[in-house]
C-alpha positions in Angstrom: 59.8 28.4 -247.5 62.6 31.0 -249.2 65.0 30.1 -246.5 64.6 26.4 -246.9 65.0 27.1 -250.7 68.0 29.6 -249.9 69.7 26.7 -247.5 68.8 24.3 -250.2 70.4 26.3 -252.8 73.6 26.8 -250.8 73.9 22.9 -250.2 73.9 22.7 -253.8 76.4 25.2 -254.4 78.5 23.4 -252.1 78.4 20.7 -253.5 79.4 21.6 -257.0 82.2 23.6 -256.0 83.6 20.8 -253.8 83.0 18.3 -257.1 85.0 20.8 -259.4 87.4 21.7 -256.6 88.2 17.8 -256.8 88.0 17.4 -260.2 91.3 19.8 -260.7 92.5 17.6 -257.6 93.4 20.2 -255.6 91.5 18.2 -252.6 92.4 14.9 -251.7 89.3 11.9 -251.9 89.0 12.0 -248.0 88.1 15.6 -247.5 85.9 16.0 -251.1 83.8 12.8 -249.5 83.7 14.8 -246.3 82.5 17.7 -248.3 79.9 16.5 -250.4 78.3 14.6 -247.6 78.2 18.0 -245.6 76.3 19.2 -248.3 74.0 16.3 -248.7 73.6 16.9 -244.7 72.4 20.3 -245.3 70.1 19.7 -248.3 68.4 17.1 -246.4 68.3 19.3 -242.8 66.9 22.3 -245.0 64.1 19.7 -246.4 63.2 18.5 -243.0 62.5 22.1 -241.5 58.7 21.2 -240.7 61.0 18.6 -238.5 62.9 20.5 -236.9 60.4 23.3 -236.1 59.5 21.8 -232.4 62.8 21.8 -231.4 63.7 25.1 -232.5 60.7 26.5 -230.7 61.9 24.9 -227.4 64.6 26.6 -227.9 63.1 30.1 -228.3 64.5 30.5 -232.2 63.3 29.8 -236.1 64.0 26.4 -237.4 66.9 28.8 -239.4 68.6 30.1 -236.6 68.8 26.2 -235.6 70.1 25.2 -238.8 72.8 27.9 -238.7 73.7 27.2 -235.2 74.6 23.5 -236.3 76.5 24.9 -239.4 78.6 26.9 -237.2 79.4 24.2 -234.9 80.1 22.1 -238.0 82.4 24.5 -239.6 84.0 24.9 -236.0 84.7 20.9 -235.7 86.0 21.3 -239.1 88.3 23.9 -238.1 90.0 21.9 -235.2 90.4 19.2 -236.8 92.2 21.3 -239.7 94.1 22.4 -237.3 95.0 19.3 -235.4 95.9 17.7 -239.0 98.3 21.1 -239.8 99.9 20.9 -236.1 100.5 17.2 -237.1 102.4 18.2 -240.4 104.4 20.3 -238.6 105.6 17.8 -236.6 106.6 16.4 -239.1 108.2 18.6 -240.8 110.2 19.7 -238.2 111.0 16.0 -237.6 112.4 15.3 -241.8 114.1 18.4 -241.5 116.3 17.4 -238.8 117.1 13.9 -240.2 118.1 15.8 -243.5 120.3 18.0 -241.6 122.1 14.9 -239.6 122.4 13.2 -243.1 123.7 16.3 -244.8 126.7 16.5 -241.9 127.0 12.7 -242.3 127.8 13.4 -246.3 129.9 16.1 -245.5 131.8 14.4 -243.0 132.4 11.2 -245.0 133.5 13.7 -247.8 136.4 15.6 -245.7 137.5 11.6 -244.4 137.2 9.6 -247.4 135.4 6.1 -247.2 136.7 4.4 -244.0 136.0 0.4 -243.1 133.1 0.2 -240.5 133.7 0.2 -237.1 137.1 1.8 -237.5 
């Protein structure tokens, strides 16, 4: 019953952090809803051990070991798709860059001509 407490305690941990993380907004709506549902997820997991018990001892481990194995493959999921997101912003980045750069030559090039008629 102390880990369930312990897993308990940490989903409630999470939670607040994530709700005073996003009161300073320094994370967007999207992810603090993602967040705080992962922590709801855990309290309620942790509260349904007796549930999960069976299946853990299928598997050879504690109800625990269970809990943390789908933890770490949460955190992992969360990882790629961080990553996918940052790849994505890069992109991007890369992409505004380049168009400031053609614009930048554009400006300097009208500069050094002078305004000319279209088409000519």
């Amino acid at each position: 019953m102390k880990q369930e407490l312990l897993i308990i305690a940490g989903g409630v941990i999470l939670g607040v952090l994530v709700l005073a993380v996003a009161r300073r907004r320094l994370l967007t709506v999207r992810y603090t809803v993602g967040w705080v549902l992962l922590a709801a997820v855990v309290i309620v997991l942790a509260l349904l051990t007796p549930l999960i018990e069976p299946i853990a001892n299928w598997f050879g481990m504690t109800a625990t070991g269970v809990l943390l194995f789908l933890a770490t493959g949460t955190l992992l999921l969360i990882c790629i798709q961080l990553s996918i997101t940052a790849s994505g912003l890069t992109a991007q980045q890369r992409d505004l860059t380049e168009a400031i750069a053609l614009l930048r030559e554009r400006i300097d090039e009208l500069e050094v001509r002078g305004p000319e008629a279209p088409g000519s």
